[in-house]
C-alpha positions as CSV (number, residue, x, y, z in Angstrom):
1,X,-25.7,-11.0,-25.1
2,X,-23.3,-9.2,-22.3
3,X,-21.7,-12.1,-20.6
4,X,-20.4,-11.2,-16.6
5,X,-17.0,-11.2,-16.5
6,X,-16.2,-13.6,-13.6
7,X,-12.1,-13.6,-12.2
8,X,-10.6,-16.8,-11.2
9,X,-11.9,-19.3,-8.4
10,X,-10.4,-18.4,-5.0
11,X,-9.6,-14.5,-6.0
12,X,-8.8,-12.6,-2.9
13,X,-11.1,-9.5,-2.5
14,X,-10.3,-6.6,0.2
15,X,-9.3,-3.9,1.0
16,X,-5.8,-2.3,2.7
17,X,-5.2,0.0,5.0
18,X,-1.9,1.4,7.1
19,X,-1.4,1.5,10.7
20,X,-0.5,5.1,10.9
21,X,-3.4,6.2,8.8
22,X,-6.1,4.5,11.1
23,X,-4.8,3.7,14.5
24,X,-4.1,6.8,16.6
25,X,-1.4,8.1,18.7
26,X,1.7,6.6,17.1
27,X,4.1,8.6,19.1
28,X,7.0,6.7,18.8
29,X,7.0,6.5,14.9
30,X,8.7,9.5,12.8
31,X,5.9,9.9,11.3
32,X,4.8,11.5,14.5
33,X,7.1,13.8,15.3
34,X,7.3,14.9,12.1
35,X,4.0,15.8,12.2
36,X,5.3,17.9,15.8
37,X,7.5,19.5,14.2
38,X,6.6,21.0,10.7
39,X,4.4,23.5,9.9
40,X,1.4,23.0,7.8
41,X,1.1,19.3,8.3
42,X,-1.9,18.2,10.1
43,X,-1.7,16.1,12.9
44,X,-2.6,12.0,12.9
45,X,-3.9,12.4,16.6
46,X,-6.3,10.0,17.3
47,X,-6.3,9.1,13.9
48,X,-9.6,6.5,13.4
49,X,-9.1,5.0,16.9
50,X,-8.7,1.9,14.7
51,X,-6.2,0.8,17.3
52,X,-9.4,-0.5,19.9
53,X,-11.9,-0.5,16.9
54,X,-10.2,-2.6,14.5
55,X,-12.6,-5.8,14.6
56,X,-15.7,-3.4,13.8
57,X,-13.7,-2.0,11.0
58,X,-12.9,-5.9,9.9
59,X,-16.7,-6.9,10.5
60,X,-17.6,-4.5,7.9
61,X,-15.8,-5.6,5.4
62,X,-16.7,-9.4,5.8
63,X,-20.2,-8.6,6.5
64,X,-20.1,-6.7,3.0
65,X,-19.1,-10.0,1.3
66,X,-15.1,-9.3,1.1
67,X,-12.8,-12.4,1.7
68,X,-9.5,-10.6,2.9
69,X,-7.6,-7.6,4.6
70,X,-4.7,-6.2,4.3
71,X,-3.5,-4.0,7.6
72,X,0.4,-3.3,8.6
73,X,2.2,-3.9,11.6
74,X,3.8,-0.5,13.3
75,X,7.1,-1.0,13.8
76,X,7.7,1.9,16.5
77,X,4.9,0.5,18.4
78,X,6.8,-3.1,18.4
79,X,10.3,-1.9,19.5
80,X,9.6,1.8,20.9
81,X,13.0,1.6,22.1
82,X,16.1,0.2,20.4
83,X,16.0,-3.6,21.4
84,X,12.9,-3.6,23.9
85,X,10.6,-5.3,22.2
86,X,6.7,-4.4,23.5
87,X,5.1,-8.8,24.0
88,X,1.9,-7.4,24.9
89,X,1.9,-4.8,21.0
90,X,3.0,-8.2,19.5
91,X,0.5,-10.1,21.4
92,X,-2.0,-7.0,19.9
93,X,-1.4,-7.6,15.9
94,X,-1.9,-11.5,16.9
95,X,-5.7,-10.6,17.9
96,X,-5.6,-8.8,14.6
97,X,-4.9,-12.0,12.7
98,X,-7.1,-14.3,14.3
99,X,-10.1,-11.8,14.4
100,X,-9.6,-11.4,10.5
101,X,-9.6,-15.1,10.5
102,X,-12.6,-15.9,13.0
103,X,-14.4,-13.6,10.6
104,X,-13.8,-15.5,7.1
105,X,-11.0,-12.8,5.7
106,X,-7.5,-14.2,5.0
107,X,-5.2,-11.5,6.6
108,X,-2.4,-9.8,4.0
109,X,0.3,-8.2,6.8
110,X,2.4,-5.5,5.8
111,X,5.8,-5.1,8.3
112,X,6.7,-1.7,7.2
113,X,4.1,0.8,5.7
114,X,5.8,4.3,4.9
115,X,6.6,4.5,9.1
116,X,9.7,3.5,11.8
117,X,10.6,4.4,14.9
118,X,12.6,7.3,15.5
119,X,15.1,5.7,17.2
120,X,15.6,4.0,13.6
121,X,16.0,7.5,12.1
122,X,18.0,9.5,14.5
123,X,20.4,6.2,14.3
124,X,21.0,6.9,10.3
125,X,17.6,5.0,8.9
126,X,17.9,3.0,5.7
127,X,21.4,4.4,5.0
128,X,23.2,3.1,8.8
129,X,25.6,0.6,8.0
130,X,22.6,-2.2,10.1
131,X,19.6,-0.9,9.0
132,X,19.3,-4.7,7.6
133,X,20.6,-6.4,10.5
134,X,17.5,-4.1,12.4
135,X,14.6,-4.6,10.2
136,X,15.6,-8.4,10.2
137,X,15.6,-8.5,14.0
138,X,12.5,-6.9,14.2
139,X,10.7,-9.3,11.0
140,X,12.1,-12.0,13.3
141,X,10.0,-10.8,16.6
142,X,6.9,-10.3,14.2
143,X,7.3,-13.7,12.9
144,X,6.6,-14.9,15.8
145,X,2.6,-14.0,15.8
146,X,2.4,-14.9,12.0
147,X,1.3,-18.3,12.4
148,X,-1.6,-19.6,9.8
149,X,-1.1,-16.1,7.9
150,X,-1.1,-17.2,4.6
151,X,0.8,-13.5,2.6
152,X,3.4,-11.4,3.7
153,X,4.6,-8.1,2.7
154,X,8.1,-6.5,3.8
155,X,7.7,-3.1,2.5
156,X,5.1,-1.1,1.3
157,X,5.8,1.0,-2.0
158,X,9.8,1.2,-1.1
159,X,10.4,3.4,-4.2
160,X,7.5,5.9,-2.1
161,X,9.8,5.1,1.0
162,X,12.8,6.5,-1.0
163,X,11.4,9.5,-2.5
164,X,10.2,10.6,0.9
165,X,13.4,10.0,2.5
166,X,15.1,11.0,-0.4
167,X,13.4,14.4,0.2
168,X,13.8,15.0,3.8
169,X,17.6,14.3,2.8
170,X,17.8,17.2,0.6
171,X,15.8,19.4,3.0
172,X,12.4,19.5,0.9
173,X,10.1,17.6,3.5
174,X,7.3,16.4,2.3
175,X,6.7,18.8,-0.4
176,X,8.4,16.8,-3.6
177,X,9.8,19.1,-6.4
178,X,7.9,18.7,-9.5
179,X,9.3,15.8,-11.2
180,X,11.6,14.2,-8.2
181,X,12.4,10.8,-8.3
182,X,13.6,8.3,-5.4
183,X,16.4,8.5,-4.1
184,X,18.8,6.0,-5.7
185,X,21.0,4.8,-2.8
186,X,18.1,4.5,-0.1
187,X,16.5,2.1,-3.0
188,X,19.7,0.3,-2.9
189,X,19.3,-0.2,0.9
190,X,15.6,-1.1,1.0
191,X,16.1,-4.0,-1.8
192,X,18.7,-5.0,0.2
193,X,16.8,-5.0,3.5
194,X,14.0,-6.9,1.3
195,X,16.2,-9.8,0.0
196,X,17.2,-10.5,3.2
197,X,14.3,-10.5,5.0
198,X,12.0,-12.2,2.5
199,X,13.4,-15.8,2.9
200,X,13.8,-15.5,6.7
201,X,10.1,-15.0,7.0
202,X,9.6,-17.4,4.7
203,X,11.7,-19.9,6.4
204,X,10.2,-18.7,10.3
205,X,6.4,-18.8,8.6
206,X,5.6,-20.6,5.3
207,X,3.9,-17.6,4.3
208,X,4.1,-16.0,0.9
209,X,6.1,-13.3,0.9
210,X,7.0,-10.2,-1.3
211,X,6.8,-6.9,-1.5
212,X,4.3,-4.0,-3.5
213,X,5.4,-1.2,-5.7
214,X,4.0,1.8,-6.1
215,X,3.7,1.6,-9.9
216,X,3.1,5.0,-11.7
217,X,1.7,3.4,-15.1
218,X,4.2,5.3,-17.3
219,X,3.1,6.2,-20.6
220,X,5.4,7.6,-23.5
221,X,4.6,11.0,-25.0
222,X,6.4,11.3,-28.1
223,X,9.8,11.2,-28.4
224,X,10.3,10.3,-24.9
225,X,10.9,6.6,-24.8
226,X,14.4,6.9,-24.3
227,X,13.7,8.7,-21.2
228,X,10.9,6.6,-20.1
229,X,13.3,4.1,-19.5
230,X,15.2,5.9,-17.6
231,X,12.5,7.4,-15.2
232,X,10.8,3.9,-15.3
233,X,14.1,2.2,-13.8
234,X,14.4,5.0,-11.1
235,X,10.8,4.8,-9.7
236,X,9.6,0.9,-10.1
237,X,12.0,-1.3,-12.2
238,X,15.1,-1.6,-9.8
239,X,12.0,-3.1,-7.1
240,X,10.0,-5.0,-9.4
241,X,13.5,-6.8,-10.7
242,X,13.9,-8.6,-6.9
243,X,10.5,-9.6,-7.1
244,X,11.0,-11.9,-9.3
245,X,12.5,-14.4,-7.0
246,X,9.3,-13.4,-4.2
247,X,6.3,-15.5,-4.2
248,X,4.1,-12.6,-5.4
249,X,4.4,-8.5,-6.1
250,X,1.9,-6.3,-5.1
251,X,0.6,-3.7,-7.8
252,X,-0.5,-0.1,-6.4
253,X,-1.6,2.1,-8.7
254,X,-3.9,4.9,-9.0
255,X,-3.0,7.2,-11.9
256,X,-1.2,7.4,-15.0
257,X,1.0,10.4,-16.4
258,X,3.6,11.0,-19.6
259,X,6.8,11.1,-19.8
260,X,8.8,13.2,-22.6
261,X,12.3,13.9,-23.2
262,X,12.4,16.2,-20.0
263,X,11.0,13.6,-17.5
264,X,7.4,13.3,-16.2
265,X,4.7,16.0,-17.1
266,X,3.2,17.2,-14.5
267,X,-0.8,16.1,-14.6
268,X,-2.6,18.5,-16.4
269,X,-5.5,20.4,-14.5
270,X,-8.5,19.4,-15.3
271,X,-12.4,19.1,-13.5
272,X,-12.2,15.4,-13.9
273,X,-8.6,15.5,-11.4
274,X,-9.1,13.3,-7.8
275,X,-8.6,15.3,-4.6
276,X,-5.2,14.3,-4.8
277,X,-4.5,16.5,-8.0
278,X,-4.5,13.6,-10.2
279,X,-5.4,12.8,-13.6
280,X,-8.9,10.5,-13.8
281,X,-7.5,7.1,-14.9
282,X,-9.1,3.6,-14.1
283,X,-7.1,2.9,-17.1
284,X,-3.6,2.9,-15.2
285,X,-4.6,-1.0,-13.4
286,X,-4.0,-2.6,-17.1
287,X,-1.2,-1.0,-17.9
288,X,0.9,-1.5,-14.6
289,X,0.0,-4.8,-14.3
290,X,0.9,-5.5,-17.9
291,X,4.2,-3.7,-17.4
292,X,5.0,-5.6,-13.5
293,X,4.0,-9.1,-15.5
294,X,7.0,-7.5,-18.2
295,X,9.4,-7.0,-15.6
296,X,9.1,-10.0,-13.3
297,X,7.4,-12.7,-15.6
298,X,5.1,-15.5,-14.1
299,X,5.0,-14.4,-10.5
300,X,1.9,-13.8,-9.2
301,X,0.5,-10.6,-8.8
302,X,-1.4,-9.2,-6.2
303,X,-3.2,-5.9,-6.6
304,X,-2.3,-4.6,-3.2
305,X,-3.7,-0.5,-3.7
306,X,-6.6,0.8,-6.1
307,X,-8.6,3.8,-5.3
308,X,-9.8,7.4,-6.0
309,X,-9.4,10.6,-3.6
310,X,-13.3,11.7,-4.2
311,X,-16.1,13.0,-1.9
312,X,-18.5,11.5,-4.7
313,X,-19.2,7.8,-4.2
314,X,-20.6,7.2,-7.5
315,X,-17.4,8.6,-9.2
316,X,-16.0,6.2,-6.7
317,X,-17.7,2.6,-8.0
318,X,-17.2,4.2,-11.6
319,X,-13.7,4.6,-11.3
320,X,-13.4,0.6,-9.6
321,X,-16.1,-1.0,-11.9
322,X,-13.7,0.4,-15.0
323,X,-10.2,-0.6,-13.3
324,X,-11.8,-3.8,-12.8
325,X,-12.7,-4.1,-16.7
326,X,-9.3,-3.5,-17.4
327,X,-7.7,-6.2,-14.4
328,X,-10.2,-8.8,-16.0
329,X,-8.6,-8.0,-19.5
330,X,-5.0,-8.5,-18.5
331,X,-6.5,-11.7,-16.8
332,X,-7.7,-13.0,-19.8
333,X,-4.5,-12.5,-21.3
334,X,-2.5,-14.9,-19.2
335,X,-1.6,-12.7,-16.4
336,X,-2.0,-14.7,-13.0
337,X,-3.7,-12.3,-11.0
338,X,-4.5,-13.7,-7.2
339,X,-6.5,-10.6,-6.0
340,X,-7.7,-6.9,-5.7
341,X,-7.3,-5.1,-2.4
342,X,-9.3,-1.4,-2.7
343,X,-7.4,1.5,-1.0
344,X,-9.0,2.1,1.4
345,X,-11.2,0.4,4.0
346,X,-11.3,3.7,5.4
347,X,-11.2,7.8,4.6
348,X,-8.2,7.9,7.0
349,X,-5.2,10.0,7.2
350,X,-3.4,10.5,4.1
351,X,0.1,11.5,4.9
352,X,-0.1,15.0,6.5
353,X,-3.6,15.9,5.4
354,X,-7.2,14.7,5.9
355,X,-8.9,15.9,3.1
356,X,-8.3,13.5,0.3
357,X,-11.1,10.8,1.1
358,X,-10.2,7.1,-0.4
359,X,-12.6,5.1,1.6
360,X,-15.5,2.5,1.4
361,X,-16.4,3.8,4.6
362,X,-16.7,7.5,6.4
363,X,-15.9,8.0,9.8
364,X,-16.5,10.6,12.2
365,X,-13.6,12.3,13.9
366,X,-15.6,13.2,17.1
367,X,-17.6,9.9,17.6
368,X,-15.3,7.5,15.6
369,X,-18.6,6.4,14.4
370,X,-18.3,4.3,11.1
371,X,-20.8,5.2,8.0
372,X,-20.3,2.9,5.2
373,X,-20.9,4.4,1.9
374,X,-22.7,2.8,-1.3
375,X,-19.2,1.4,-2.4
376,X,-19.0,-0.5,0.6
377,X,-21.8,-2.6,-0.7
378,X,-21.5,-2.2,-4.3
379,X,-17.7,-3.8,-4.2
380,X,-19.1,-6.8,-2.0
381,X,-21.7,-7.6,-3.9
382,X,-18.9,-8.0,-6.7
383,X,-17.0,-9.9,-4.2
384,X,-19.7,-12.0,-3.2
385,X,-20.4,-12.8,-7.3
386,X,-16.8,-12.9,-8.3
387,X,-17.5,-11.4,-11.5
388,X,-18.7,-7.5,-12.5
């Protein structure tokens, strides 16, 4: 007899999105004016309008049966200006909060999500001799509308945040060379930013705080385990090592891909690839969160990113009903999972392009009209159960 597989009492289940993805007209961000500026990239515009529309997107999700959200905070909208700090944008995320709370989810705030304000950039970004003391001052101002919010995360994926820096330092914009890794010394800065902002929050809020890494689910092709090391330190084992002193990490992953003596293969084309390019594999969940649990021992993992770019929804609840076979495994091996977060809420702007679609629900660009697809309801009624 096929027993359900429930997860453990009190298991957080959402889903994330970013600010710049889903708000609209983020004009103070880089993000922004990059999008000005370089050819090719499509504009965020108006984005979702999630800006006014955020507690219909939030009813959604708890009407579905979910029990939390994760949304970021947008820095540039915050302090637009180097030391002006906006009360009425802060007194904006507050609403956030409580209507996230009024309607049964337990919020998961993210303070930096890929984005800053340009001031930040034109003034040397990560690698300016305060970047710290900044991001600290501005953590400090956003503490002060994270009462009763219960998680906390600094950064989002800050190895992501080095390799796109990383590349706009060597002139390659947002168009990585095959096999680039993050930039080393912007890591450096961001883990440094991190361990001093965690325990100020912590101190200011009583939240949980830490931090999610984009994990990549490495796999060894023959002969390369030497260099899997290597390329495994560079992109996620220099962030997950501060984690362990955080209250949690947050695990994003969405892929998997093999590493051999020359670095990381490429994924290899095939019918089954996502709209992102990349290989088909609900697989990668167990073996990041096995290899996170390796690197930073008993502290508690959330699963802050999970998805597929697809425009077929039933690939979409195939690919989640499998990753979640393989989370409930590593569960029932001792791993202390606390929750799984689906990227994303939304299909919403995916870093210079609309096309790939990640979301639970559609939206209409014209209208900003929300059409929840079958996923929606298929990954609440799992919610709702607590088992598959």
């Amino acid at each position: 007899m096929h027993m359900p597989r429930q997860f453990p009492a009190d298991f957080l289940w959402g889903a994330s999105t970013a600010a710049h993805q889903i708000e609209g007209n983020n004009v103070n961000s880089d993000w922004w004016q990059l999008e000005q500026s370089r050819p090719g990239v499509q504009p965020s515009g108006d984005a979702l309008d999630s800006y006014h529309r955020f507690e219909e997107d939030m009813r959604l999700l708890a009407q579905a049966g979910f029990n939390a959200y994760r949304f970021s905070i947008e820095w540039a909208r915050i302090e637009p200006t180097r030391g002006r700090f906006s009360r009425a944008l802060l007194a904006h995320y507050r609403r956030m909060i409580d209507t996230a709370r009024s309607l049964g989810l337990t919020p998961i705030v993210t303070l930096h999500h890929f984005t800053q304000p340009v001031w930040f950039g034109e003034a040397g970004g990560w690698l300016a001799a305060d970047a710290t003391d900044l991001f600290a001052r501005y953590a400090e101002q956003v503490c002060s509308i994270l009462d009763g919010v219960e998680w906390v995360c600094t950064f989002n994926e800050p190895n992501v945040v080095a390799l796109m820096h990383g590349a706009r330092r060597i002139g390659a914009g947002q168009e990585f060379p095959p096999g680039m890794l993050p930039d080393e010394e912007i890591g450096a800065a961001l883990v440094s930013a991190h361990k001093t902002v965690a325990p100020l929050i912590r101190d200011l809020v009583g939240a949980k705080v830490g931090w999610t890494i984009g994990n990549q689910a490495f796999q060894a092709a023959p002969g390369g385990e030497a260099k899997l090391a290597e390329v495994q330190w560079i992109w996620e084992d220099m962030y997950l090592e501060p984690a362990r002193h955080d209250d949690f990490v947050g695990v994003q992953t969405y892929t998997s891909q093999f590493v051999d003596q020359d670095g990381i293969q490429p994924h290899p084309d095939h019918p089954d690839n996502t709209l992102m390019g990349w290989e088909y594999r609900p697989d990668a969940i167990g073996i990041a969160v096995r290899h996170t649990h390796d690197v930073v021992g008993d502290v508690p993992i959330l699963i802050t990113e999970n998805g597929l770019a697809t425009d077929d929804d039933q690939r979409r609840i195939a690919y989640t009903q499998e990753a979640l076979g393989h989370l409930r495994d590593a569960i029932e091996d001792g791993i202390d999972v606390r929750g799984y977060l689906h990227w994303s809420l939304l299909d919403n702007y995916e870093w210079g392009r609309w096309e790939p679609t990640f979301g639970l629900v559609a939206v209409d660009h014209e209208t900003f009209e929300r059409r929840p697809k079958p996923s929606l309801g298929w990954l609440g009624a799992v919610a709702k159960a607590n088992k598959i």
